[in-house]
N, C-alpha and C positions, 0 to 999 in steps of 0.2 A: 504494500500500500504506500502510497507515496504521501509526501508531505501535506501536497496540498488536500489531500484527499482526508487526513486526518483532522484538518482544522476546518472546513467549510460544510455546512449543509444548509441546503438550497432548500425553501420555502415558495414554490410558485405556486402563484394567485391562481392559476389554471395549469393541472398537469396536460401534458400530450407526447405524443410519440416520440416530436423531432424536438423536444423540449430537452426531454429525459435523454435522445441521443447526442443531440449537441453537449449537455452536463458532463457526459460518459467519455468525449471526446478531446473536454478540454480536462481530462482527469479527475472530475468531480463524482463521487458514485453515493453522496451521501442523500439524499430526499427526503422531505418533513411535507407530511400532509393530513388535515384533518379528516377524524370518524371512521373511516374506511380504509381500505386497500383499492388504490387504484387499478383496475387489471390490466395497463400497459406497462403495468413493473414488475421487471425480474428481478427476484431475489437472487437471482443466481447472478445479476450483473451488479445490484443494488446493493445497500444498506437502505434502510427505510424508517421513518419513524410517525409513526401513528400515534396523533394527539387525541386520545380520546374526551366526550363531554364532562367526565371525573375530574379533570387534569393529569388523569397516568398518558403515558406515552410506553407505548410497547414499539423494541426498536427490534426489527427482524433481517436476518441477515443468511446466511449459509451454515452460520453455527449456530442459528435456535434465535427461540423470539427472550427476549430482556425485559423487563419493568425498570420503570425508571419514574420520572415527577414533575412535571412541572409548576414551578411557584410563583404565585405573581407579591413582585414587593414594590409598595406603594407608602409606607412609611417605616421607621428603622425599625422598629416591633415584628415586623414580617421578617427580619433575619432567624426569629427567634423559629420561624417554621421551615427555613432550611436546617439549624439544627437540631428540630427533631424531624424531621424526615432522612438524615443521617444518622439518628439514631434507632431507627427503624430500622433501616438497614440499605436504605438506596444508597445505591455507589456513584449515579450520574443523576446528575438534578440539574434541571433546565431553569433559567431564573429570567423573569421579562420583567424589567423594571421602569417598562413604558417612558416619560417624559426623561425621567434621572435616569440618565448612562455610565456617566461614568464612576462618578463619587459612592453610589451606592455598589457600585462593582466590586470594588477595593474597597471597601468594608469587609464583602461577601468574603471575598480571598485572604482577607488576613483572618478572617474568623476559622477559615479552613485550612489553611496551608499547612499544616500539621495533621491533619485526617484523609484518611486512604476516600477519597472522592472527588470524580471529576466535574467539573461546574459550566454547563455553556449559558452564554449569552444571546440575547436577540437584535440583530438590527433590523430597523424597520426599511431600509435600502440601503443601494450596493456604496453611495457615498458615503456613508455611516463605516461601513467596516473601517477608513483607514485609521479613525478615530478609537473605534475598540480595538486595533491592534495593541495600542500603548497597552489596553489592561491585557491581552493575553500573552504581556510580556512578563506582566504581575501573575500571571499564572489561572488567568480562563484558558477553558480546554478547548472552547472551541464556541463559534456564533453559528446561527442561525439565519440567513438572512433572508428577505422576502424578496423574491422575483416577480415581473410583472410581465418582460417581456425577454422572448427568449435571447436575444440580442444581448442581454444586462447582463448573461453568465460571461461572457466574454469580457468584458469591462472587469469580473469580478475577477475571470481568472488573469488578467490583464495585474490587475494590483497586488493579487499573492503571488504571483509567477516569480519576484524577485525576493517574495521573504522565505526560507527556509525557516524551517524549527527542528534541531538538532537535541541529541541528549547531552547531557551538559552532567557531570557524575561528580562526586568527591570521592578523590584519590589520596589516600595516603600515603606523604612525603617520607620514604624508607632512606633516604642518602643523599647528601650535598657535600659537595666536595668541591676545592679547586682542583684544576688540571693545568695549568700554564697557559702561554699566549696562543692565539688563535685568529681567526678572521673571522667574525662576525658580520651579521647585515641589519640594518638600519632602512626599516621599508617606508617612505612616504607615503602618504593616499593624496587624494583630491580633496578630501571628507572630513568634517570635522567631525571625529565620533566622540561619541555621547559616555561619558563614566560609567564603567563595567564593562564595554564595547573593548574587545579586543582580537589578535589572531590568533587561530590554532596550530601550534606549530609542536616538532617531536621528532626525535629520531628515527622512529620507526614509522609509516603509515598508518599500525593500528592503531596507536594511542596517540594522541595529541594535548600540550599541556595551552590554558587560555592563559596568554601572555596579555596584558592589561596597556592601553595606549599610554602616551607619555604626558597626557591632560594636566596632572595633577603638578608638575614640575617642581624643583627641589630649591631650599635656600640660593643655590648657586646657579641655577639653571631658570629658564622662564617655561610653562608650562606649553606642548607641543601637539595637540590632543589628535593634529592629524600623523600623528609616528607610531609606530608598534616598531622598539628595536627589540628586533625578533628571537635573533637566534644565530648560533652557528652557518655558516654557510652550508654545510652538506644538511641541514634540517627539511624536514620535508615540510610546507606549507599548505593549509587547504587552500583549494581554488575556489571562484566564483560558481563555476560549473561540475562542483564534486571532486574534482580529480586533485590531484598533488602537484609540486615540483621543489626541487632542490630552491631552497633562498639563494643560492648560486644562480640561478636561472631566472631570477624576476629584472622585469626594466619597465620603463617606463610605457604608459596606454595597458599592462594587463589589468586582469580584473583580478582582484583575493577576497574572500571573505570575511566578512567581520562579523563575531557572534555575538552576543549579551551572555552572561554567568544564568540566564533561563534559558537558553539555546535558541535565542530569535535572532538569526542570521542573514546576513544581507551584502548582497557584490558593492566593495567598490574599487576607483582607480587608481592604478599609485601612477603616481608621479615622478618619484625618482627613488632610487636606490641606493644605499651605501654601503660601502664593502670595507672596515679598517681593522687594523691588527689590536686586538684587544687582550687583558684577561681573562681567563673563562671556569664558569665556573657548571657543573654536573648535579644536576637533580633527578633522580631516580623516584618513583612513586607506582603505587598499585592499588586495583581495584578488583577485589575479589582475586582471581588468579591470576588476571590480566596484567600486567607490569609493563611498565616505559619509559622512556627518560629523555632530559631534555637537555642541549647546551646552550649557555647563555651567558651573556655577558657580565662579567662580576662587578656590578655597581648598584648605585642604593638607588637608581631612579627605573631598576628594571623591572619590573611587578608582577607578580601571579595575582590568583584573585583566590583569598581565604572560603572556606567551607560558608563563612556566614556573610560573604558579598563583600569583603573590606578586601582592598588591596594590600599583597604584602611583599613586599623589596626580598630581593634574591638573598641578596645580602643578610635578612633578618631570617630566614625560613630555618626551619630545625625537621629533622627526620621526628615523625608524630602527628604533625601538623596535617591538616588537610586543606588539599586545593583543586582549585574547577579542572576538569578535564574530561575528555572527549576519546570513548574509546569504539573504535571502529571493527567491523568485523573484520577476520582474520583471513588476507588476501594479498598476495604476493604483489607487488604495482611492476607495470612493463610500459615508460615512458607516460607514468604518472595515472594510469591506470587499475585498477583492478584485476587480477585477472588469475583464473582457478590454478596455481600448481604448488608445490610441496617448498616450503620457505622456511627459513629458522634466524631468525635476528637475535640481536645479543648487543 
């Protein structure tokens, strides 16, 4: 299932045939519709969610039909019936907070973000989404939006096309060490990104550590917020497009990614590129079995991002510690790709 596929479900005002195959085509397969089952929908192509007059929504799919809830909150007293309807036992609750979008959202998300439940939102059009994207950077699972004409999926898929949502993990820091001098890279963008925005970058292709931009700048420095200096030169970085490449390998016009510490990811351009002989220093970390490691330049303005969203300089990190990172499934890359054969890194 792909990304977009897990963040969007289309609400149109009138199902139809070439409605539901346009949705299918621009990778959208999620549908919301009142009382019934439409019968030009395949569950075998679909996910589906039926709003029934109760307010349950039973959401059906290829693995079996689901309960779920819909809530409507119209003043802060209504949060009190998203948790108990989580203590019920629903695990996905749908939440329409009509005129209030966004302030009552972010209420909803800090009351939960500590309980195993995921929470969509509603927009009432496809202009609205880019507005809720900020909360489901806060951690909504996903909107709802309503269509009117079939044209409008386009437009919709048009403005997630460039936002990814990644897993974003806490790894814990097993080893940091100096290693001596090195050649590091120093990536510029076009972009001014935003604090917790940063690149994934790693020795290895499966794991990746979120190296934090250079915004916040030190007594001695002015703050940079369009830099991410990265990494050793042989490090692999994500791409705009999925794929990797050596920091050795970036120049100016490509595209790299930039994630948030929630894993809302987004292409931008760099600019220029730096390549100079530095100190270096080794950080090792793991996630469950997984393990990987990063090299980076040994200075106090270089930053990972802590378990609890605070940036923390290379400089200060201790083996114990936990930080954001990105662990990829396990796949040999052939000219920054992916690709099925027998690999062993170290």
């Amino acid at each position: 299932m792909d990304e977009l596929d897990k963040q969007v479900i289309i609400y149109p005002e009138e199902v139809s045939r070439e409605l539901v195959q346009t949705a299918v085509t621009y990778g959208i397969r999620n549908i919301y519709a009142k009382n019934q089952l439409p019968e030009e929908l395949s569950i075998e192509q679909l996910n589906l969610y039926i709003e029934e007059p109760t307010g349950q929504i039973k959401i059906a799919s290829r693995e079996g039909v689901e309960e779920s809830i819909k809530i409507i909150v119209k003043e802060p007293e209504d949060i009190e019936k998203i948790l108990s309807a989580v203590e019920k036992g629903y695990r996905k609750i749908f939440v329409d907070t009509y005129s209030w979008k966004i302030i009552p959202l972010e209420n909803i998300v800090a009351e939960l973000q500590k309980m195993d439940v995921k929470l969509y939102a509603y927009g009432s059009n496809v202009e609205e989404v880019e507005s809720l994207l900020n909360v489901l950077e806060k951690g909504v699972d996903g909107v709802v939006v309503k269509i009117k004409k079939t044209d409008e999926i386009g437009r919709l898929a048009e403005i997630f096309k460039q936002i990814r949502f990644l897993d974003i993990l806490d790894g814990e820091v097993t080893e940091v060490e100096n290693i001596g001098v090195g050649d590091r890279a120093c990536v510029d963008t076009v972009s001014i990104l935003d604090p917790g925005e940063g690149m994934l970058v790693g020795n290895f292709s499966r794991f990746f550590f979120l190296i934090h931009n250079e915004g916040t700048g030190s007594p001695f420095t002015s703050p940079r917020p369009f830099r991410v200096n990265a990494g050793a030169v042989h490090c692999y970085v994500m791409m705009a497009d999925g794929t990797t490449k050596y920091l050795s390998e970036l120049s100016a016009g490509m595209r790299v990614l930039v994630t948030t510490l929630r894993g809302r990811a987004r292409p931008v351009t760099i600019g220029r590129v730096k390549i100079e002989r530095r100190p270096l220093k080794i950080v090792r970390a793991r996630v469950g079995e997984a393990e990987g490691s990063v090299i980076l330049q040994d200075a106090e303005t270089i930053r990972l991002v802590s378990k609890d969203g605070e940036q923390i300089s290379v400089t200060e990190l201790n083996p114990g510690e936990k930080v954001k990172v990105h662990v990829s499934e396990q796949k040999a890359r052939h000219f920054g790709k992916a690709v099925e054969e027998f690999i062993i890194e170290r």
